[in-house]
SEPAVO-722609 format. One record per residue (C-alpha): residue number from 0; residue in one letter; chain; z, y, x. Coordinates in Angstrom, 3 decimals, always signed. Each point is the difference from the previous one (the first is absolute). Layout:
residues N
> NUM,A,A,Z,Y,X
...
***
This chain:
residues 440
> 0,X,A,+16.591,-7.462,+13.455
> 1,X,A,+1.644,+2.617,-2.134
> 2,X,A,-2.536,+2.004,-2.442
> 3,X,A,+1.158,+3.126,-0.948
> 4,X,A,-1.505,+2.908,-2.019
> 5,X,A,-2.206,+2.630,+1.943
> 6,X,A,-1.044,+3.265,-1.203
> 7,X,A,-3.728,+1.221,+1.616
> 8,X,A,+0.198,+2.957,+2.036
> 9,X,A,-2.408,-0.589,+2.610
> 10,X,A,+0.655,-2.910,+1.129
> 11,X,A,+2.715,-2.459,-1.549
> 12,X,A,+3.913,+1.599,-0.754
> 13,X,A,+2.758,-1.629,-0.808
> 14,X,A,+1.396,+1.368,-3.544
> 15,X,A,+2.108,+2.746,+1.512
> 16,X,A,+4.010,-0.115,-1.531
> 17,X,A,-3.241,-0.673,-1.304
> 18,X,A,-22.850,+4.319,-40.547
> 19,X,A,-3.889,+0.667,-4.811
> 20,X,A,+1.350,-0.385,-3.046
> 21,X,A,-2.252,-2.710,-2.376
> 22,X,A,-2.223,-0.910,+3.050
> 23,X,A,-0.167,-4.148,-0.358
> 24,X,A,+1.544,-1.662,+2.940
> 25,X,A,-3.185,-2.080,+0.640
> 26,X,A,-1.848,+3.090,+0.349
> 27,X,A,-1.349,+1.656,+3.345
> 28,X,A,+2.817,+2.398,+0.500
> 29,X,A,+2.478,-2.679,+0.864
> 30,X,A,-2.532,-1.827,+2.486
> 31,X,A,-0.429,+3.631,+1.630
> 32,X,A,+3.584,+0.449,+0.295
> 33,X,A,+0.768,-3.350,+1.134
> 34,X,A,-2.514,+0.754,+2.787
> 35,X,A,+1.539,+3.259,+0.618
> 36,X,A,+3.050,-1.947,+0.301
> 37,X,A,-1.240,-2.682,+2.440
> 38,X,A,-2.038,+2.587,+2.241
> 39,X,A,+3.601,+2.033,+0.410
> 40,X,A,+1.924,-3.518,+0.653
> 41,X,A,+1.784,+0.300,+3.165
> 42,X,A,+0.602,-3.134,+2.096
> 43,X,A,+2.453,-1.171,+3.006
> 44,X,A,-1.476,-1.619,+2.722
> 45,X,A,+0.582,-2.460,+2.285
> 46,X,A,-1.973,-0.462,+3.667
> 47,X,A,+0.282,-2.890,+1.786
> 48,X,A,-1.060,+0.636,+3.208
> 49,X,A,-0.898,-2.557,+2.373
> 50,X,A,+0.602,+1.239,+3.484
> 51,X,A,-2.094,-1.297,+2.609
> 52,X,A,-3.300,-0.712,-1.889
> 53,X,A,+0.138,-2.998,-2.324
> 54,X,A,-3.260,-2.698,+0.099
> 55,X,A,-1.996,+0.402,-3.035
> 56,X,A,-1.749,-3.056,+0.736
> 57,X,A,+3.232,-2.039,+0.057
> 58,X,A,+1.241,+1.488,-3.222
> 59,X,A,-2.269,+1.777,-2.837
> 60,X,A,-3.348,-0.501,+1.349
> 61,X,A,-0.419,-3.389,+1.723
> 62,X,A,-3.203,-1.370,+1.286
> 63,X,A,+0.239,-3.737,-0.302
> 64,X,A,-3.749,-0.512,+0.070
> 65,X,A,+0.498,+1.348,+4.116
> 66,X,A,+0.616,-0.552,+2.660
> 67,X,A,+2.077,+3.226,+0.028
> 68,X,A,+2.217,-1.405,-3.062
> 69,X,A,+2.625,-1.477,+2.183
> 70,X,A,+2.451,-2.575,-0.761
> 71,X,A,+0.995,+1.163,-3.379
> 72,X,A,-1.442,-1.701,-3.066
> 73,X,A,-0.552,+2.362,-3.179
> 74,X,A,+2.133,-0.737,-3.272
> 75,X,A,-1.274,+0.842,-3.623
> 76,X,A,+1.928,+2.954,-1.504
> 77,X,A,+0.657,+0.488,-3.756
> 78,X,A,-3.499,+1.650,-0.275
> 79,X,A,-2.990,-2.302,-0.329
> 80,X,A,-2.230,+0.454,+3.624
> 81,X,A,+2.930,+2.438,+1.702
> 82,X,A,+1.740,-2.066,+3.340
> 83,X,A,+2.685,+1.224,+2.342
> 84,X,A,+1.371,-1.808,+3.034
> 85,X,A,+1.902,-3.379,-1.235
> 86,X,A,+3.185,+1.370,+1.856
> 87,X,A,+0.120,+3.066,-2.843
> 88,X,A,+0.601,-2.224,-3.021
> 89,X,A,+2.285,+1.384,-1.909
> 90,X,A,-2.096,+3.344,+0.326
> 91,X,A,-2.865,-2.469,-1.441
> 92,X,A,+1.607,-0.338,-3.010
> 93,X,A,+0.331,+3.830,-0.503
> 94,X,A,-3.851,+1.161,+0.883
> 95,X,A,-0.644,+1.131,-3.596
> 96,X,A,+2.344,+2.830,+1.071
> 97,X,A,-2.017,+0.668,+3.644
> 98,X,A,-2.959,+1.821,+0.794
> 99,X,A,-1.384,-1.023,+3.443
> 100,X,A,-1.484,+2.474,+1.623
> 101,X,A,-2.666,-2.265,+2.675
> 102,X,A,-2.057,+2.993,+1.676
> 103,X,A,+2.547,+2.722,+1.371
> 104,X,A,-1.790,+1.372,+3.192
> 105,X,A,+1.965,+2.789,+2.305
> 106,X,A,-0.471,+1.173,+3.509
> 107,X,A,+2.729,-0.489,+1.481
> 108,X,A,+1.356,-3.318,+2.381
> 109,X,A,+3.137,+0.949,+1.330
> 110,X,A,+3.269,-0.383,-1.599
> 111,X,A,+1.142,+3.726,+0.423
> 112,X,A,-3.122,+1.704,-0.818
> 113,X,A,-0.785,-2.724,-2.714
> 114,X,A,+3.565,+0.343,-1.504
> 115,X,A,-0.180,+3.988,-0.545
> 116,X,A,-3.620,-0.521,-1.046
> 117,X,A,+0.952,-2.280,-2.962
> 118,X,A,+3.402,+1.645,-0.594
> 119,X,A,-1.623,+3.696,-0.343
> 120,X,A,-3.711,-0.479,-0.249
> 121,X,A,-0.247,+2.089,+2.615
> 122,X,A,-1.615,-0.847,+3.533
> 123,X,A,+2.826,+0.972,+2.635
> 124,X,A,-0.903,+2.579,+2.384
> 125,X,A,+0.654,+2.621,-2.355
> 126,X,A,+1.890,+3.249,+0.804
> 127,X,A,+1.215,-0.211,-3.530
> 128,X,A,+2.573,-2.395,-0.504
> 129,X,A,-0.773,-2.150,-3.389
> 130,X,A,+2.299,-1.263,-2.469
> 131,X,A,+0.726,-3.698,-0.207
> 132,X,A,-1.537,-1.413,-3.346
> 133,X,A,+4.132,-1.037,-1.153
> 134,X,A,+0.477,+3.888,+0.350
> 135,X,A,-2.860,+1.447,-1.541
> 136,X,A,+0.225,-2.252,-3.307
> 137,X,A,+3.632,+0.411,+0.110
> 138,X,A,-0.399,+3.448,-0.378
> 139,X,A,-1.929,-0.184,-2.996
> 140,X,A,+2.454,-2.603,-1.604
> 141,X,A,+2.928,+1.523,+0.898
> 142,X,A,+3.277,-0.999,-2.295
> 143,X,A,+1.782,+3.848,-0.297
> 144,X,A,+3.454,+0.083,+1.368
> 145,X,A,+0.215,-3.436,+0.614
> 146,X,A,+2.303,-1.524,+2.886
> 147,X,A,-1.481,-2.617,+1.315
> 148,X,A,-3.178,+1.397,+1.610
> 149,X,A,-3.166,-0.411,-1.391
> 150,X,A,-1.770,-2.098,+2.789
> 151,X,A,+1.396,-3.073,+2.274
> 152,X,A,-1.217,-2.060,+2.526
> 153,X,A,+1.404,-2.932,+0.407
> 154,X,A,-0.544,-1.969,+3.214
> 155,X,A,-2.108,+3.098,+1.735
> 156,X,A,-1.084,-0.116,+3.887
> 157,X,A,-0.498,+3.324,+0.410
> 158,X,A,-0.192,-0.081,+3.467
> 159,X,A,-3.686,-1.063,-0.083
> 160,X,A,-0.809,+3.724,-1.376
> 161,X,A,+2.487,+2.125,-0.853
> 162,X,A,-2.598,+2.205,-1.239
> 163,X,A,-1.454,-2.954,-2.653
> 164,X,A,+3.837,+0.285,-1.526
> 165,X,A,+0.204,+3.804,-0.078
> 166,X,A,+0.411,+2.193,-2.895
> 167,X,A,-2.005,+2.273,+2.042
> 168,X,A,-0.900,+3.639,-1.184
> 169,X,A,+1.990,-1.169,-3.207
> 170,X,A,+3.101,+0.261,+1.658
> 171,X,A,+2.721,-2.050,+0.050
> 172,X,A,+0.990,+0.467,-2.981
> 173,X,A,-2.661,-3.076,-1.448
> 174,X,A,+0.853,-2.074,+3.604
> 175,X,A,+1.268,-3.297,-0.351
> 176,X,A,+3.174,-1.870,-0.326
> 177,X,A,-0.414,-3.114,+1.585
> 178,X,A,+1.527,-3.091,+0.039
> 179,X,A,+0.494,-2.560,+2.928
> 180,X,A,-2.145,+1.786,+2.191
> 181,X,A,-1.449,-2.781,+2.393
> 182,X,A,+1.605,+0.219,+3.955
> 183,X,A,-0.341,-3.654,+0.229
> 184,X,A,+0.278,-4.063,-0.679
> 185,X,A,+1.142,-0.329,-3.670
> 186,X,A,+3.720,-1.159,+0.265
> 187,X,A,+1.164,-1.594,-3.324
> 188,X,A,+3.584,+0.906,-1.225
> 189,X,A,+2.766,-2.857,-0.210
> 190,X,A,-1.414,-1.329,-3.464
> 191,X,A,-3.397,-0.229,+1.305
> 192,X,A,-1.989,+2.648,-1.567
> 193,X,A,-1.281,+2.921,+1.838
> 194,X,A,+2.344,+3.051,+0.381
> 195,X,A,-1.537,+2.715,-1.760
> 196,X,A,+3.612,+1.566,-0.416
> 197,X,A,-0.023,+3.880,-0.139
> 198,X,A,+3.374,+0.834,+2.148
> 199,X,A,-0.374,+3.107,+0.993
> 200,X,A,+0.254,+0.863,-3.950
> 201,X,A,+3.975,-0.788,+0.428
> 202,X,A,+2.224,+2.104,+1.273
> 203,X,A,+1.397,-0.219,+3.667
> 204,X,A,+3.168,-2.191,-0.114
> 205,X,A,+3.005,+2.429,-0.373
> 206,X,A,-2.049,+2.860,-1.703
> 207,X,A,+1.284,+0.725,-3.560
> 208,X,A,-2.577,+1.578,-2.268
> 209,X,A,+2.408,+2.963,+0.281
> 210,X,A,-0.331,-0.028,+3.638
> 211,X,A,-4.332,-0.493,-0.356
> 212,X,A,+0.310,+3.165,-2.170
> 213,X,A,+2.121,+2.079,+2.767
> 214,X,A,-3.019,-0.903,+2.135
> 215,X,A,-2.417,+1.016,-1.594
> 216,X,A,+1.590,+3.772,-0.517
> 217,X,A,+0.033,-0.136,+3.937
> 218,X,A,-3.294,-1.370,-0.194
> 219,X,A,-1.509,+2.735,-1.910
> 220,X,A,+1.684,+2.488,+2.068
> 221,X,A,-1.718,-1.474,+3.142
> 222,X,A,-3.221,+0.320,-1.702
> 223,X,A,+0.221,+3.473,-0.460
> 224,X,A,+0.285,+0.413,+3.469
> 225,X,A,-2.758,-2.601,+0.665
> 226,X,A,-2.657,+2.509,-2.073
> 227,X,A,+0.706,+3.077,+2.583
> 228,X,A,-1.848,-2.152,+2.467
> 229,X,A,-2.030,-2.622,-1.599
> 230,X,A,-3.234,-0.149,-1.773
> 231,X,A,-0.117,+0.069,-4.175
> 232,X,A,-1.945,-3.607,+0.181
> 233,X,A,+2.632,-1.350,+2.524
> 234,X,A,+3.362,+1.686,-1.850
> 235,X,A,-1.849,-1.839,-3.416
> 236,X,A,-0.415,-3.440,+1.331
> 237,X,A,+3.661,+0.532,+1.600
> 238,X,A,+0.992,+1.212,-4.175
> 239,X,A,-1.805,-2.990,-1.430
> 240,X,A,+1.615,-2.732,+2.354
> 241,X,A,+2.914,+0.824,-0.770
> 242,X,A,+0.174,+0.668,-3.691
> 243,X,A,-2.093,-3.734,-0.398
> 244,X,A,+3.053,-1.476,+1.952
> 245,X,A,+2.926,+1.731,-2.119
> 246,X,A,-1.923,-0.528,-2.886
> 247,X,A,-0.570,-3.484,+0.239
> 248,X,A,+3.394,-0.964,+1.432
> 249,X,A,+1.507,+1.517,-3.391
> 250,X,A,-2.057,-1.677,-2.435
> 251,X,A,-0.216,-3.229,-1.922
> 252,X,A,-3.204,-0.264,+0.738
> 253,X,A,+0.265,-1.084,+3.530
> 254,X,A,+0.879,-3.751,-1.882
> 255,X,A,-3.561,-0.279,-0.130
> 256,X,A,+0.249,-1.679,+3.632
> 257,X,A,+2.653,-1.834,-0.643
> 258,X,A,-2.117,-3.248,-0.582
> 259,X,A,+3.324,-2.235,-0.145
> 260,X,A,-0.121,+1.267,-3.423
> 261,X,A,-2.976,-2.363,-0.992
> 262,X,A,-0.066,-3.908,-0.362
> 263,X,A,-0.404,-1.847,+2.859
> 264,X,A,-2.933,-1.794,-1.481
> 265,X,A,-1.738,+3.625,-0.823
> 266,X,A,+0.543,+0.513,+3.571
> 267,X,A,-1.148,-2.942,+1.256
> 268,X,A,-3.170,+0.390,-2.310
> 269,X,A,-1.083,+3.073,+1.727
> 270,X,A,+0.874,-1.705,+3.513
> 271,X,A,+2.916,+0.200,+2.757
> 272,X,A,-2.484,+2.255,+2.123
> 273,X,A,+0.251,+3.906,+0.407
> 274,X,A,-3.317,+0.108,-1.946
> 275,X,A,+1.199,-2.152,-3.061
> 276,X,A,+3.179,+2.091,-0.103
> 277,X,A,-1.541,+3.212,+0.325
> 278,X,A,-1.816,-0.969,-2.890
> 279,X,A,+3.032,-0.722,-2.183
> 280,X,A,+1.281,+3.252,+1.298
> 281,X,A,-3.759,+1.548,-1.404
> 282,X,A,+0.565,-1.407,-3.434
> 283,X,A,+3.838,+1.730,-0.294
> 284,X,A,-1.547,+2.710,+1.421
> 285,X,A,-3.094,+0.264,-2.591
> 286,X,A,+2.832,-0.681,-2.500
> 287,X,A,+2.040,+2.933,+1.232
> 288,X,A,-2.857,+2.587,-0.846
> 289,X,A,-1.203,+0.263,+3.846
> 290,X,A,-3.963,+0.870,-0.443
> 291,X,A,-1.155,-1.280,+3.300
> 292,X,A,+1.420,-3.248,+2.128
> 293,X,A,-1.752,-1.378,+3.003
> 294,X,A,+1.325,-3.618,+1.434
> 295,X,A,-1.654,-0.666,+3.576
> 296,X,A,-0.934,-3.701,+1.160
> 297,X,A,-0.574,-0.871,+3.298
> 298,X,A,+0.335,+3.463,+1.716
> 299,X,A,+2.787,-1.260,+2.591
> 300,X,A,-0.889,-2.421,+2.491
> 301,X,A,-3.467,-1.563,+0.206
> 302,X,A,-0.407,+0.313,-3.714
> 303,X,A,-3.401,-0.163,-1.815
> 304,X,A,-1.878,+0.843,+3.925
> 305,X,A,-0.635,-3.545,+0.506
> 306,X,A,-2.527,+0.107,+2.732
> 307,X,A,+1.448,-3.715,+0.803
> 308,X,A,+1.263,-2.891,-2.051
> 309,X,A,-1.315,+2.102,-3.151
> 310,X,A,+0.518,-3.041,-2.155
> 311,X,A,+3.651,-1.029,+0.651
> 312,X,A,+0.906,+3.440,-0.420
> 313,X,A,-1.908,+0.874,-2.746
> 314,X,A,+1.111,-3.067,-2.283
> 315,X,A,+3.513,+1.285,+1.091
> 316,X,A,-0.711,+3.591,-1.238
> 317,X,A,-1.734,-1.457,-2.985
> 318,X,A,+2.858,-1.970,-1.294
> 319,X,A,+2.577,+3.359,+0.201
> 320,X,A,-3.124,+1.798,-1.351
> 321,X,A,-0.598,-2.215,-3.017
> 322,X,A,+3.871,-0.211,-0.802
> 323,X,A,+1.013,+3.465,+0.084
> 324,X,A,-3.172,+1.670,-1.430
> 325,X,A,-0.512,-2.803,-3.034
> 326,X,A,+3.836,+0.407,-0.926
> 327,X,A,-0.253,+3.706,-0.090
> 328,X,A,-3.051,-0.005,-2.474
> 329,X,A,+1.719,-2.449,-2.106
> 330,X,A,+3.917,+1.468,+0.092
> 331,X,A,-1.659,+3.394,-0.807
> 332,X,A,-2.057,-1.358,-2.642
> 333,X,A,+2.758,-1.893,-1.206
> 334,X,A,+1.854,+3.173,-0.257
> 335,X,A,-3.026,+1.951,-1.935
> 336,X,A,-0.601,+2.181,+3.315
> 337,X,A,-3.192,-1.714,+1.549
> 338,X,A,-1.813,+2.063,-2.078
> 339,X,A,+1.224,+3.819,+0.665
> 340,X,A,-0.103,-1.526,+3.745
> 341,X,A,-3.189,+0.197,+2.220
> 342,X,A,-0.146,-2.164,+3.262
> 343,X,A,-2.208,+0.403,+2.681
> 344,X,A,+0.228,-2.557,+2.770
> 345,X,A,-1.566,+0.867,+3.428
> 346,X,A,-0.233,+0.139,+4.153
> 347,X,A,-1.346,+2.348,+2.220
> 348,X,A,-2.763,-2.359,+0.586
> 349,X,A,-1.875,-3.510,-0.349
> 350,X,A,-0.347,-2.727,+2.228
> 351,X,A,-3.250,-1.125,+1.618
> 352,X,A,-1.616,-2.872,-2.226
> 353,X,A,-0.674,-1.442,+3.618
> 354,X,A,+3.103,-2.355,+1.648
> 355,X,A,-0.014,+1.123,+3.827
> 356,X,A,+1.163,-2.927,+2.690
> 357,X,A,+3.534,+0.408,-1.011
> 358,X,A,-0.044,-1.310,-3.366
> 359,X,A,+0.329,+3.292,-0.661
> 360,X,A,-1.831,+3.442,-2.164
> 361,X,A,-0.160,+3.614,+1.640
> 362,X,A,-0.274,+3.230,-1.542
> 363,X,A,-2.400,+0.456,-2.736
> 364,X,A,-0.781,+3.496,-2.281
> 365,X,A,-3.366,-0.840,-0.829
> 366,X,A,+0.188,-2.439,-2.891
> 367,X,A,+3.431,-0.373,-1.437
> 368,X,A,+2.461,-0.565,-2.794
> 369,X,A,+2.363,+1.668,-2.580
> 370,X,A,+1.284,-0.921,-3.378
> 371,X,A,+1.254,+1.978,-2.913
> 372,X,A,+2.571,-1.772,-2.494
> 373,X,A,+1.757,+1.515,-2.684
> 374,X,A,-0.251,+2.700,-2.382
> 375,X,A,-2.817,+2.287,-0.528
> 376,X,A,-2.336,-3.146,+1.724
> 377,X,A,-2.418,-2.101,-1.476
> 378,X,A,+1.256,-3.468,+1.582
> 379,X,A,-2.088,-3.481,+0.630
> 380,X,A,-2.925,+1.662,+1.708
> 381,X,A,-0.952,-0.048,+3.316
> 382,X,A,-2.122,+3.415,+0.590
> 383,X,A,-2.270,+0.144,+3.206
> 384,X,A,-1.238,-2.803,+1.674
> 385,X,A,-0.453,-0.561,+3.979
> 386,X,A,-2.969,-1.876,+1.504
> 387,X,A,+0.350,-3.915,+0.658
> 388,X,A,+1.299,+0.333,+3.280
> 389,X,A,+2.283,+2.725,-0.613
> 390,X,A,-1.094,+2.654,+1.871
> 391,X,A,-1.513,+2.516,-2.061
> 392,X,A,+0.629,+1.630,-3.499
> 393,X,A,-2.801,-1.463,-1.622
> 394,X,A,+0.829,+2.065,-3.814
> 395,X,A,+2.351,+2.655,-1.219
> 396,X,A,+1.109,+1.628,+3.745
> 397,X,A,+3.277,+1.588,-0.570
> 398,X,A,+1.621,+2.497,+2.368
> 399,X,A,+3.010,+1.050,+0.606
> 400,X,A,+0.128,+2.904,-2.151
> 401,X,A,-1.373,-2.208,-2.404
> 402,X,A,+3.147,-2.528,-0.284
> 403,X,A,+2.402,+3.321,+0.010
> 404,X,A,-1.353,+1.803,-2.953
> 405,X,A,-0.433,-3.458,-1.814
> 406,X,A,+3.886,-0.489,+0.570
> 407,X,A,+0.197,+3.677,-1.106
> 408,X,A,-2.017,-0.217,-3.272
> 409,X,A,+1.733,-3.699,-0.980
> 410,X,A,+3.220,+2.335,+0.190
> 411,X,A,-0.656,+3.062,-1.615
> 412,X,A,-0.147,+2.047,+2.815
> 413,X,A,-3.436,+2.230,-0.161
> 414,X,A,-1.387,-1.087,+3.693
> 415,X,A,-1.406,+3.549,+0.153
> 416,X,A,+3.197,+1.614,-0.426
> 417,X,A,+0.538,+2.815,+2.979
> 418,X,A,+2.334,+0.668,+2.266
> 419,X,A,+0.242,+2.919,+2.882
> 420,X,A,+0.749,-0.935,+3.711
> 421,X,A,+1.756,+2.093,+2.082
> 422,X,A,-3.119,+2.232,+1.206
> 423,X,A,-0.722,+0.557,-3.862
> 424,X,A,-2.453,-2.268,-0.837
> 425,X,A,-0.620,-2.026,-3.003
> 426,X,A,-0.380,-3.993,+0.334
> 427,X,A,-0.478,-2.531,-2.660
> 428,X,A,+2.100,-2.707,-0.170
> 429,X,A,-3.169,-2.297,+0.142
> 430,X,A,-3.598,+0.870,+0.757
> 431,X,A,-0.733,-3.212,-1.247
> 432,X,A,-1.566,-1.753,-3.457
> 433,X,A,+1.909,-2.174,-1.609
> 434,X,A,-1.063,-2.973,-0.679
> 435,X,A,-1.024,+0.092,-4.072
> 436,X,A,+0.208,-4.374,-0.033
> 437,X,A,+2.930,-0.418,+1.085
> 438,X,A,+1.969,+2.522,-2.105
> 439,X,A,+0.984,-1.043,-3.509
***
């Protein structure tokens, strides 16, 4: 398959043509400053969203004392009394760094609804049409007059919910650039390793930069004739396609996906896959000043749903899992970046703790995982706790406007902050609490 770069409109577009004198310095006013300092820190983020519903049971929170456990034993991590699944290993090593958030409970089952409810905090249903979390934050860590836009999503399925992607009363000015949007079975380029190639950023064969110019005089006339009949949110997203496209195709910047640029053995590190790729692409990203980067596994395809052989293809998902998202924490910390970077990883939803008659786990919002890595997060902890079985928060319930603002806070971004929707009303970013353990 050829992955290209997409520009959100509504639903996925091509890139069209695309300091006191004296005062001692073990004294109080440094600590208050250095607090002041800390408090005002702003972070990037990464989400790794896991598309379909990943099983907590079969990766942060297993339950080998059940019958509900499954076939997965539990491995010790590098914290004394804190065990993952034995197929994330090289995460293992790394859970100093995590925070494992055991007793997320939301009210929503379905992918759609469950996707926009974790991706906005908002229940769908809503006249008003919510901002994706990648937006909102974006927004508030937005890089002035930078080219390369200041949120991607690499590996996106937007088809599941258009809505869970949207900028929406934002505009799309703070919509997504995405990366490899997912139309089907991963198709590995000639060397093996998944085509994550951004071709659209090129120009057409033929066309001379001269020639790209020429059109875009034309194009701007056009547009003035678009406004006489089009609305000022429709000529806007038309503007903002566009420029992104030019922008981009002009810029050294777009060498940030060109991954044959990197060792092999980096490469390999991360994995051949689409996910282990996209995170590579996340670290040049992070690197390039881009506040917000989201890398999907297991939205295309059957994915994290596995309502049948759950533990073939979870061990499968755990493996591209474990490479991509241990090499990114270590490459960025390597690089002095893990730090100033927050990382949330995430579904829309759980998995039932119970295996139906198809070796399989449904749909389950009621007692569930996330985990928190990086900067601005107190790591080796595992906060919450579910009952023995599974199915219930037994400590610590967390919703999801709990997990946002916690991913706000560990960034800098005030969770509170407001914006105005299109009928003029104010809405928080978050309604939530954060969650005072698990920030540093």
């Amino acid at each position: 398959m050829s992955n290209h770069l997409h520009i959100y409109r509504r639903h996925a577009m091509q890139v069209a043509m695309g300091g006191l004198i004296g005062v001692s310095s073990s004294g109080w006013l440094p600590r208050i400053a250095a607090a002041a300092t800390e408090t005002s820190r702003k972070r990037k983020c990464i989400l790794l969203w896991m598309g379909g519903g990943p099983s907590q049971t079969d990766t942060f929170d297993m339950k080998p004392n059940h019958a509900n456990g499954g076939e997965f034993k539990e491995a010790q991590t590098s914290v004394p009394g804190l065990r993952f699944s034995e197929h994330l290993p090289k995460l293992a090593k790394l859970a100093d760094q995590l925070a494992i958030v055991r007793s997320v409970s939301t009210r929503e089952g379905d992918h759609s609804r469950g996707t926009y409810l974790m991706r906005t905090g908002q229940r769908p249903g809503s006249p008003v049409r919510f901002p994706t979390i990648g937006s909102a934050m974006s927004k508030e860590l937005a890089v002035p007059n930078a080219i390369l836009p200041n949120y991607f999503s690499i590996n996106p399925t937007i088809g599941i919910n258009p809505d869970a992607y949207s900028p929406g009363f934002l505009g799309p000015r703070f919509a997504a650039a995405t990366v490899g949007e997912q139309q089907g079975p991963e198709q590995p380029q000639a060397d093996g390793f998944a085509d994550l190639k951004v071709d659209n950023l090129t120009l057409p064969p033929g066309v001379t930069l001269q020639q790209a110019n020429e059109r875009q005089k034309l194009w701007n006339v056009l547009q003035t004739r678009f406004k006489k009949s089009r609305s000022a949110s429709a000529i806007e997203s038309q503007d903002t396609v566009y420029r992104r496209a030019i922008d981009l195709m002009t810029s050294d910047d777009v060498e940030a996906f060109d991954l044959s640029k990197e060792p092999d053995d980096v490469r390999e590190a991360y994995g051949r896959n689409r996910f282990g790729q996209g995170c590579l692409i996340a670290r040049r990203l992070i690197e390039r000043n881009v506040p917000f980067v989201e890398v999907s596994l297991g939205s295309g395809g059957i994915g994290w749903d596995t309502h049948q052989d759950n533990f073939n293809l979870v061990k499968q998902l755990s493996v591209q899992l474990d490479n991509g998202w241990a090499t990114l924490m270590t490459d960025l910390q390597e690089r002095d970046l893990l730090q100033d970077t927050t990382i949330l990883w995430m579904g829309e939803f759980g998995r039932t703790p119970q295996i139906n008659n198809m070796r399989g786990r449904d749909h389950f919002p009621n007692a569930w995982t996330c985990v928190f890595a990086g900067g601005g997060i107190a790591g080796g902890q595992a906060y919450g706790a579910t009952t023995d079985d599974g199915s219930e928060v037994a400590e610590n319930k967390v919703s999801e406007q709990d997990i946002l603002a916690t991913f706000c806070q560990a960034v800098g971004v005030d969770p509170t902050t407001e914006n105005v929707s299109s009928i003029g009303r104010p809405h928080k970013i978050s309604e939530g609490t954060p969650i005072a353990a698990v920030l540093s």
